[in-house]
C-alpha positions in Angstrom: 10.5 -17.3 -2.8 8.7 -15.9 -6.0 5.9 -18.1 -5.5 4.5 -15.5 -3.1 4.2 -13.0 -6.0 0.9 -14.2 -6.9 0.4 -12.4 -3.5 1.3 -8.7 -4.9 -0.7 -9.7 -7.9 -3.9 -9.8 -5.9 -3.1 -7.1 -3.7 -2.5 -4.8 -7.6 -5.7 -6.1 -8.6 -7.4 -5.5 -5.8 -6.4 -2.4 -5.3 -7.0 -1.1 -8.8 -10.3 -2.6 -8.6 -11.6 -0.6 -6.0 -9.9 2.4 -7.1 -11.7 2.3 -10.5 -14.8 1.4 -8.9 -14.5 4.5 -6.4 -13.4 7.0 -9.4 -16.3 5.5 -11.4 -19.1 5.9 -8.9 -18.2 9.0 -6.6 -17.4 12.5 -7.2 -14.6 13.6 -5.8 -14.8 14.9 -2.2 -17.7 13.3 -2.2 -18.2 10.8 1.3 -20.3 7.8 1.7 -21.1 6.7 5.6 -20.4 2.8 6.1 -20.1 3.0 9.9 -20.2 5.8 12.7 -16.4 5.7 12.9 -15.7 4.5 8.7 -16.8 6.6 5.3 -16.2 6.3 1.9 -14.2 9.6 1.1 -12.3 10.2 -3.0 -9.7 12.4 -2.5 -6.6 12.5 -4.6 -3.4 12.6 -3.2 0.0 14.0 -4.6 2.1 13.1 -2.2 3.1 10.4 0.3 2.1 9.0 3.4 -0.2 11.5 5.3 0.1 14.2 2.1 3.3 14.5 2.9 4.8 17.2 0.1 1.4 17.2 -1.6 1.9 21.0 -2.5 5.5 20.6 -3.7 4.4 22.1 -7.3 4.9 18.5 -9.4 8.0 16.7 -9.0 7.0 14.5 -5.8 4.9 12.8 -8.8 7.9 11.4 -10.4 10.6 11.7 -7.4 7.5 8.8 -5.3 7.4 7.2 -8.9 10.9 6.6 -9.2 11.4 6.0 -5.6 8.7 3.2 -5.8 10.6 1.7 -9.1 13.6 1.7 -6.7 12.1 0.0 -3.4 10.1 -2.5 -5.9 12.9 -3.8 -8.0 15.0 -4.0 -4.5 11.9 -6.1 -2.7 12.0 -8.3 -6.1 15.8 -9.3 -5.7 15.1 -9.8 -1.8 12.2 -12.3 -2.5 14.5 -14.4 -4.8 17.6 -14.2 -2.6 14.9 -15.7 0.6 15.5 -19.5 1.6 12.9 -21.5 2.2 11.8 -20.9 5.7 11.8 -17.4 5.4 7.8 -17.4 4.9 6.5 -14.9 7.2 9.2 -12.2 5.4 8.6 -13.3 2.2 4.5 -12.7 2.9 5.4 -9.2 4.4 7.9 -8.1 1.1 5.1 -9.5 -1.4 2.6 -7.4 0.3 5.0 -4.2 0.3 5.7 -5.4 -3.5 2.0 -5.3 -4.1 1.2 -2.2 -2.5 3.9 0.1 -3.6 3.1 -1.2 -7.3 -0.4 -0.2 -6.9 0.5 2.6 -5.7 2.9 3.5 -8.7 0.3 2.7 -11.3 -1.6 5.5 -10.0 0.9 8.4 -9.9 2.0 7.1 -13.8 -1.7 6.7 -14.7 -3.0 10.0 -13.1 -0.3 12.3 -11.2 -1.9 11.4 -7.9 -2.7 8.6 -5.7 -6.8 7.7 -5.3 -7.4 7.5 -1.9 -10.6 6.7 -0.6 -10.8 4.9 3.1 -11.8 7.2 6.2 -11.4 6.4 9.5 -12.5 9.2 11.8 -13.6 9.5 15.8 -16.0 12.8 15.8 -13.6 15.5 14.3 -10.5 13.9 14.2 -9.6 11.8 10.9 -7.0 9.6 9.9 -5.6 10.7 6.4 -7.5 8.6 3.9 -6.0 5.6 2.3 -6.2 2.8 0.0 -5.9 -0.5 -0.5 -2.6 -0.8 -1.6 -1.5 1.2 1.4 -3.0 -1.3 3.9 -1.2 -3.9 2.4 2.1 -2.3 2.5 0.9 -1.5 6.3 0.1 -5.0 6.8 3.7 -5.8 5.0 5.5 -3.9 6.9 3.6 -5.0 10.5 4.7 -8.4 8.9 8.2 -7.7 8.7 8.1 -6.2 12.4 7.1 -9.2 13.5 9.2 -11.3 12.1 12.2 -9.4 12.8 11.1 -10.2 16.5 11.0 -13.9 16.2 7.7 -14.7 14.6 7.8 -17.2 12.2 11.3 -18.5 12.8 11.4 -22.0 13.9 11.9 -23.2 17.5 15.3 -23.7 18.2 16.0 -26.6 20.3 17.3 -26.1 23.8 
């Protein structure tokens, strides 16, 4: 099912796109208000999901880089081992592909991640993201959902 790598192509693209328009345009820390509940926030992030061992000193950088090497070169082997039905899965994987690619570019390119979506509700915020994040969120929703049934065909009764 490689022909659904032109999806991870367009999630890369679209997630460097926006991360060198935000880099370009912003400061960083700096926040721009979209909606009462939705900003415009660059931050830079050193570690995972949520920060998650951002203050580790250095290695995270390359023990997420490898890790991401790792998880991408097992989600490429996955994709060409799917038979042709598989559809929904091989949607959610090329998303995952796409975002943890994205994802790796940065921490190669930079040391960090560029983060820059913020969802908030008065003081509360959600931990800034990207794009390549929502599609590995999306991926992985994907794959939930297809574990469960969706997408499998109707077997007859």
């Amino acid at each position: 099912m490689l022909k659904w790598l032109w999806l991870s192509l367009l999630a890369v693209i679209l997630d460097q796109a926006s991360k060198l328009a935000i880099a370009g345009s912003m400061q960083l820390y700096e926040s721009i208000q979209i909606m009462p509940f939705f900003k415009l926030t660059y931050v830079h992030n050193t570690g995972a999901a949520f920060s998650f061992l951002s203050e580790a000193g250095g290695w995270q950088r390359w023990f997420f880089a490898g890790l991401a090497v790792v998880i991408s070169a097992v989600i490429a082997v996955w994709l060409t081992r799917l038979k042709k039905h598989e559809t929904l899965l091989a949607v959610a994987l090329a998303l995952v592909l796409g975002g943890a690619v994205g994802n790796l570019i940065d921490r190669l390119a930079y040391g960090y991640v560029i983060d820059f979506l913020d969802v908030y509700y008065d003081s509360w915020h959600w931990p800034a993201f990207n794009i390549a994040d929502s599609a590995i969120t999306l991926g992985v929703m994907l794959m939930l959902a297809e574990s469960f049934g969706l997408g499998h065909p109707k077997e007859p009764v």
